[in-house]
N, C-alpha and C positions, 0 to 999 in steps of 0.2 A: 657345767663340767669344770670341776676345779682339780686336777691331781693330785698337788699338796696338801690340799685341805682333804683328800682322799684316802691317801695315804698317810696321815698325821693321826686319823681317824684309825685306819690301819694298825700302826702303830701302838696307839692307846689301848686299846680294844682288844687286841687281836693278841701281839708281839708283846707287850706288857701286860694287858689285862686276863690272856690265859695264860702269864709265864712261858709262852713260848722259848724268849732269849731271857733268862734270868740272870743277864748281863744288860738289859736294854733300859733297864727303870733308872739304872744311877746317873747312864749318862745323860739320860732326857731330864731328869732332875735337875740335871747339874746345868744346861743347859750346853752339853758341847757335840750336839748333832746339828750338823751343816745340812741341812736340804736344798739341793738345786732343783729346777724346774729346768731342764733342759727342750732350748728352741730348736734341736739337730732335727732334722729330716731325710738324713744320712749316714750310712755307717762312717766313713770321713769325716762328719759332722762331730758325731757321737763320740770317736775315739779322741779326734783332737782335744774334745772336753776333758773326754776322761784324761788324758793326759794332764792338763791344765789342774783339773780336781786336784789328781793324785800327787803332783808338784806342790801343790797349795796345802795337804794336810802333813807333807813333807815339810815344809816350811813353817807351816802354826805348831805353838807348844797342845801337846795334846791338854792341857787345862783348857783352852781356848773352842779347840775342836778336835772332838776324839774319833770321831764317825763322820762318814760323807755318804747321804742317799741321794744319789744320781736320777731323779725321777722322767723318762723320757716318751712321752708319751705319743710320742709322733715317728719312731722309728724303732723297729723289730719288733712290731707285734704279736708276729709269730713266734710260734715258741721255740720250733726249728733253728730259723733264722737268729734268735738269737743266742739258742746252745753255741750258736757255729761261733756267734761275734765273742764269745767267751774266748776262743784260744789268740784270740785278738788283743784284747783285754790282759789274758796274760804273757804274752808275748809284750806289751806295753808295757809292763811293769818290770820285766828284765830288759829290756830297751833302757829303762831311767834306772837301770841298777838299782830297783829298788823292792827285789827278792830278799824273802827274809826281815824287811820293814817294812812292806804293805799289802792288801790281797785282797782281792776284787771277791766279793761273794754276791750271788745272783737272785733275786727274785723278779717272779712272771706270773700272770695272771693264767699263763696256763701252765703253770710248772709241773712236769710231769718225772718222777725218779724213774730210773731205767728198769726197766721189768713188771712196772705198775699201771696200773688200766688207768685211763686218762678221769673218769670218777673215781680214783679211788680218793677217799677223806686223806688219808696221810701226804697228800700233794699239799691240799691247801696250808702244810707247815709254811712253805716256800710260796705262797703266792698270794702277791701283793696285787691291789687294786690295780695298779700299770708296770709296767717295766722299766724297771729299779738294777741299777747297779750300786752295792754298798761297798765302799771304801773302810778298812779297815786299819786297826795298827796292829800289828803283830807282835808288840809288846802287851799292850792292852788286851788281846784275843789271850795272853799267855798266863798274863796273870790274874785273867777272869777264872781262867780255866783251873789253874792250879788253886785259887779260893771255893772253887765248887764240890763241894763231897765226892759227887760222882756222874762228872762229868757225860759219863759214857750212856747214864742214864735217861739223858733229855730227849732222846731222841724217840722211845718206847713212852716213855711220859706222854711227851708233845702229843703221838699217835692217839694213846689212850683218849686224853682229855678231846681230840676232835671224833675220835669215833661216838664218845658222849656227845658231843655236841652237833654230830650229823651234819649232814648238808644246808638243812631248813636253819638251823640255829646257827649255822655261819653267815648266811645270806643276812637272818635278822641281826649277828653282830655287826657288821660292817655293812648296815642300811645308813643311808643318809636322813637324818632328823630332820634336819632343816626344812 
């Protein structure tokens, strides 16, 4: 079991290699994605980090690091559990007065959108091999967004391209080779 080598795999594959974030290739090029492997076994544990992260990409020029994936694999496994830890999350971020320059966005291995059967393919947009908190800039998010033709349309994309690729052809993207 390795997380990060799990989710990097993720990443490539998956986030960059179906276009899911057609924002994710520059920065992984560039090399200003931060990955933590978080050792938390506690929501206490968890947010103190996330604290810490969010300080820390607050403090780096985003040349250095633009992105933070908080990879935590030993607390909120549930998917439940940790929608909940979300309003935590952001409630942290206005704590460090730091609404409007940064924003916690979510992935879960069983991320489920509200209104959708827990198979349904358009989850697996949002769902990483463990449970991932991304740290974002909100300058970065703004001017990915206004360089993209149409924005609005990633989201029907994304869907499309996994309903072609089903269930069976997710599994076989993000198999382990090794």
């Amino acid at each position: 079991m390795d997380p990060l080598a799990d989710t990097r795999r993720w990443l490539e594959r998956a986030v960059i290699g179906l276009n899911l974030c057609p924002f994710a290739k520059a920065v992984v090029a560039k090399g200003q994605v931060r990955m933590v492997l978080s050792e938390a076994r506690d929501e206490t544990a968890l947010l103190e980090q996330l604290g810490e992260e969010l300080l820390r990409l607050r403090d780096t020029p985003a040349a250095d690091i633009d992105t933070t994936l908080i990879v935590h694999p030993q607390v909120l496994g549930d998917f439940l559990d940790y929608n909940d830890f979300l309003e935590s999350a952001d409630a942290l971020v206005g704590e460090l007065e730091l609404e409007g320059v940064l924003q916690v966005a979510s992935f879960h291995p069983q991320y489920q959108f509200a209104d959708s059967h827990p198979d349904d393919i358009a989850n697996s947009t949002n769902r990483s091999p463990w449970p991932t908190l991304h740290l974002l800039r909100e300058d970065s998010v703004s001017r990915a967004v206004e360089a993209f033709p149409d924005p609005d349309s990633i989201v029907e994309r994304n869907i499309a391209t996994l309903e072609n690729l089903g269930h069976a052809g997710w599994r076989e993207l993000l198999r382990d080779d090794s």
